[in-house]
N, C-alpha and C positions, 0 to 999 in steps of 0.2 A: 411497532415493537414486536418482536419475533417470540414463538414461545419458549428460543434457548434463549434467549435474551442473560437471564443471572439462572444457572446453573453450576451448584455443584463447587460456588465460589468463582467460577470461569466467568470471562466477559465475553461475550461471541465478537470476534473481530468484526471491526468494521474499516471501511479503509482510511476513514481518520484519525483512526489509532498507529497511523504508520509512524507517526509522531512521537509514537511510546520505544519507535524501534534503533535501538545503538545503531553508532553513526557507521562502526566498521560493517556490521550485518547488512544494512543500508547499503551502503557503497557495493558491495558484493550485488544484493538480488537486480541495482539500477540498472548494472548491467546485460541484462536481459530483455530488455526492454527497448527500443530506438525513441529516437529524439520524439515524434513524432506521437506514437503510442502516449509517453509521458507529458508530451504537451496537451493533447485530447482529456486523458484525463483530470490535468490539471485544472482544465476550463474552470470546472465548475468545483473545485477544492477548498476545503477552507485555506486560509492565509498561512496557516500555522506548518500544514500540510505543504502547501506549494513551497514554502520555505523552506521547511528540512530538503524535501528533495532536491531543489533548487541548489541550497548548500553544502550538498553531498556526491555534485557531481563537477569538471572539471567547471573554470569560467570558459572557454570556450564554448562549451555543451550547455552551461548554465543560458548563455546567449543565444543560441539557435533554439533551444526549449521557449524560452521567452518569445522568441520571435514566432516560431511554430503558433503557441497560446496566441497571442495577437491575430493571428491569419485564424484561428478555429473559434473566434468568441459564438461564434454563430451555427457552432457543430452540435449534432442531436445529442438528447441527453439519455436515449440509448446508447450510443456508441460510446457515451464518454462511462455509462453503466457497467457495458461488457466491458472495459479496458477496466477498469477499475476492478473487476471482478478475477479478470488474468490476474491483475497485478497479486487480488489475493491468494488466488489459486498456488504460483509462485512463491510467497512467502510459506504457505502452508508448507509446501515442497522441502521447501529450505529449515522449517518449525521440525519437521519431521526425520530430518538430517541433522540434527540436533545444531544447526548453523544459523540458527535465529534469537537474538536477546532483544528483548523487550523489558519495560517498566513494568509491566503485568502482567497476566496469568489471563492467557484470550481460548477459548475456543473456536474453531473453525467449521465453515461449512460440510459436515460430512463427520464433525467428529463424534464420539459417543459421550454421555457427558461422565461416564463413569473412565473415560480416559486417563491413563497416568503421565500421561507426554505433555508437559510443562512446555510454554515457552522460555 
């Protein structure tokens, strides 16, 4: 546990909170991302996780993700760290464009906790 952990009423995002994130906001940031990138990460996701994303992008895409996941069960868990960490980076990006809805009030890597920029 981090020391922003609970600040300030903020949760410090973590990227299994991606689950807290609207389906349309969702759809927007996967795009940035290739099959690949979101298959690595997924390795080691929880369930709840792999499925929003899973259900948020087309069924063809849904299928080559899956199959990507299959060929990477055995990729490092650094690599699936940094990709996870893009991914946050990205949403921050998007949080900061006021183009991000989530279920809760997160802080991000870098923010201040006296920040007034809501998700």
């Amino acid at each position: 546990m981090t020391i922003m952990k609970f600040l300030y009423g903020k949760k410090e995002f973590r990227f299994n909170d991606i689950a807290s994130i609207n389906d349309c906001s969702l759809q927007k940031i996967l795009y940035e991302f290739d099959n690949s990138e979101l298959a690595n990460t997924l390795v080691s996701a929880d369930v709840e996780v792999r499925n929003k994303i899973i259900g948020n992008v087309s069924e063809r895409r849904a299928a080559h993700i899956k199959k990507c996941i299959e060929e990477k069960i055995d990729s490092d868990k650094h690599s699936q760290e940094r990709t996870q960490q893009k991914i946050i980076s990205v949403l921050q990006d998007y949080r900061n464009l006021n183009e991000l809805v989530t279920t809760g009030i997160f802080m991000f890597p870098g923010d201040s906790p006296q920040s007034n920029v809501d998700s």
